[in-house]
C-alpha positions as a printed Julia matrix, in Angstrom:
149×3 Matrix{Float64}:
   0.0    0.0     0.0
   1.49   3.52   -0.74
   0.93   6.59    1.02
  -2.51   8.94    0.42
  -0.9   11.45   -2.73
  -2.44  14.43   -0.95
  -5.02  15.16    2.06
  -6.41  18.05    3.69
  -7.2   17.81    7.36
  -9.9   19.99    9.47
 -11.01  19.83   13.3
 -14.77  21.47   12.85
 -17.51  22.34   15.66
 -21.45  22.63   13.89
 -24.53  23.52   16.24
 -27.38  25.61   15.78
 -26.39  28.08   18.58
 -22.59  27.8    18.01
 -20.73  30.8    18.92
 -17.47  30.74   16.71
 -15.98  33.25   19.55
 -16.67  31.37   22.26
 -14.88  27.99   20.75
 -12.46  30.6    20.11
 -11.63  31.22   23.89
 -11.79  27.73   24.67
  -9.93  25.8    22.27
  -6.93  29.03   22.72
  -6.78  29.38   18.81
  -8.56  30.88   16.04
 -10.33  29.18   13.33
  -9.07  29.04   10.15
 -13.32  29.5     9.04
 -15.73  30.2    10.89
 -19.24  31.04   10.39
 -22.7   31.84   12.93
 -26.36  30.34   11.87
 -27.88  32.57    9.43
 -24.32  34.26    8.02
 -24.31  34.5     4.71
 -21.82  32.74    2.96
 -19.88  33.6    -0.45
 -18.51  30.62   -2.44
 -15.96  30.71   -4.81
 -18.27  31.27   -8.6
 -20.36  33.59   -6.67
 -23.28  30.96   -5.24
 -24.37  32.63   -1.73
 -25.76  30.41    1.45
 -27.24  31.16    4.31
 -25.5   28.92    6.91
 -28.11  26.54    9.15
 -26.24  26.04   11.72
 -22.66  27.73   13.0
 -19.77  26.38   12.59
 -16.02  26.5    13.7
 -13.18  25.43   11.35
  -9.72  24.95   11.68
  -7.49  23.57    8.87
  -4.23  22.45    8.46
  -2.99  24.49    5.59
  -3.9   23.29    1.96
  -4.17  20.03    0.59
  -0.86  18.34    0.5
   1.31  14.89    0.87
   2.11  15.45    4.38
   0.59  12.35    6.41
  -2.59  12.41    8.32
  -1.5   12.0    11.33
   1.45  14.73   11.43
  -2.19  16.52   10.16
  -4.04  15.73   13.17
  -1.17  16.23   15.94
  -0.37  19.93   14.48
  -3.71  20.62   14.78
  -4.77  19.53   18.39
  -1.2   20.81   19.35
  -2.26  24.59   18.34
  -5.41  23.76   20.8
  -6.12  23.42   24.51
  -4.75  20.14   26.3
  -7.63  20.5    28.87
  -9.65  17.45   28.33
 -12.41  19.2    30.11
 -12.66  21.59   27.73
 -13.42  19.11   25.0
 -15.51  16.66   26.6
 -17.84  20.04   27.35
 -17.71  21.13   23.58
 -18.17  17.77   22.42
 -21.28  17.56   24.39
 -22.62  20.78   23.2
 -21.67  20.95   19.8
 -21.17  17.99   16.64
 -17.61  17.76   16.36
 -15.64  15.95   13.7
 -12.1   15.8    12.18
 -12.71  15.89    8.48
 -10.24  14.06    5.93
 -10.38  14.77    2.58
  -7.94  12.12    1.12
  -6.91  12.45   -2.81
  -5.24   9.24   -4.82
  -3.55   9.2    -7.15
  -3.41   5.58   -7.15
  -5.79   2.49   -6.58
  -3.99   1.32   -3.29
  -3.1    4.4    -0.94
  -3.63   4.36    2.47
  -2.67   5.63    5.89
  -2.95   4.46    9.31
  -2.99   6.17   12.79
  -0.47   5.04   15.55
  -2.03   4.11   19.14
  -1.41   7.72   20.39
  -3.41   9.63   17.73
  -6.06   7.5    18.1
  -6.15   7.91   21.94
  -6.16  11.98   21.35
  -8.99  11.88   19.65
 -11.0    9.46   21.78
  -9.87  11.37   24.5
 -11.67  14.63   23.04
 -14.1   12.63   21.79
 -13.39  13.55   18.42
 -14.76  11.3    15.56
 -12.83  10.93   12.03
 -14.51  11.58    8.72
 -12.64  10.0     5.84
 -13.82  11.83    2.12
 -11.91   9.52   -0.59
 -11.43  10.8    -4.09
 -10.3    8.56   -6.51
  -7.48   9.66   -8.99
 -10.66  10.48  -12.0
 -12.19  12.97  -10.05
 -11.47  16.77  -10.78
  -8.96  16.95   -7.68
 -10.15  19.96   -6.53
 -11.25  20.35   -2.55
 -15.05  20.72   -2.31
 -16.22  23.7    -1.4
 -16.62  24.93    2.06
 -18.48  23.58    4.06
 -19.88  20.19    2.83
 -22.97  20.26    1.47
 -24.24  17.74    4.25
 -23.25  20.72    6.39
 -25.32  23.09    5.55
């Protein structure tokens, strides 16, 4: 199996009454998006939304061949270490740590070592895995995911 050709990686909060400045002072980080319920949204082409729920967004950088998991430590490392913290925002909010992954090839893969996977149970954190295969356009999807909306 050979390594994922590119991924993007992004720790997001959605709820209805989701205050992107509040996350804000409790994770100890800015967003790299962020967006309250009924904001309007611009997408790239011009297509406005108005956002049903809020949402806070923070990305590491753009799509590239660094691995997942360097992905996913950077991220939570920028981020409070107070599990408290999490297990409250977890329980308020629907958290997720979205992976876009992009192939080039049939049989690309990654895996996460014991330790990852224990930082994101600990902060309750659930992992979304998007897979494109090599014949799509390679372009991220627009933010956020349609299912998101």
């Amino acid at each position: 199996m050979g390594q994922i050709a590119r991924s993007a990686v992004s720790l997001q909060f959605w709820g209805i009454d989701l205050d992107p400045d509040e996350l804000t002072a409790a994770l100890g980080h800015a967003p790299s998006r962020e967006a309250k319920r009924g904001q309007v949204i611009r997408h790239p082409g011009g297509r406005e939304q108005v956002m049903k729920r809020g949402v806070w967004d923070l990305r590491y950088g753009v799509p590239d061949s660094t691995e997942v998991e360097y992905k996913i430590d950077h991220s939570l490392a920028l981020l409070t270490a107070d599990i408290s913290v999490w297990r409250r925002l977890t329980a308020r909010y629907t958290p997720r740590v979205a992976c876009r992954l992009f192939l080039d090839e049939a049989n690309e893969g990654f895996s996460l070592s014991p330790s990852a996977s224990k930082a994101l149970s600990d902060r309750n954190l659930p992992i979304d895995l998007d897979i494109y295969a090599s014949t799509d356009s390679g372009d991220e999807p627009s933010w956020p995911a349609r299912s998101e909306e």
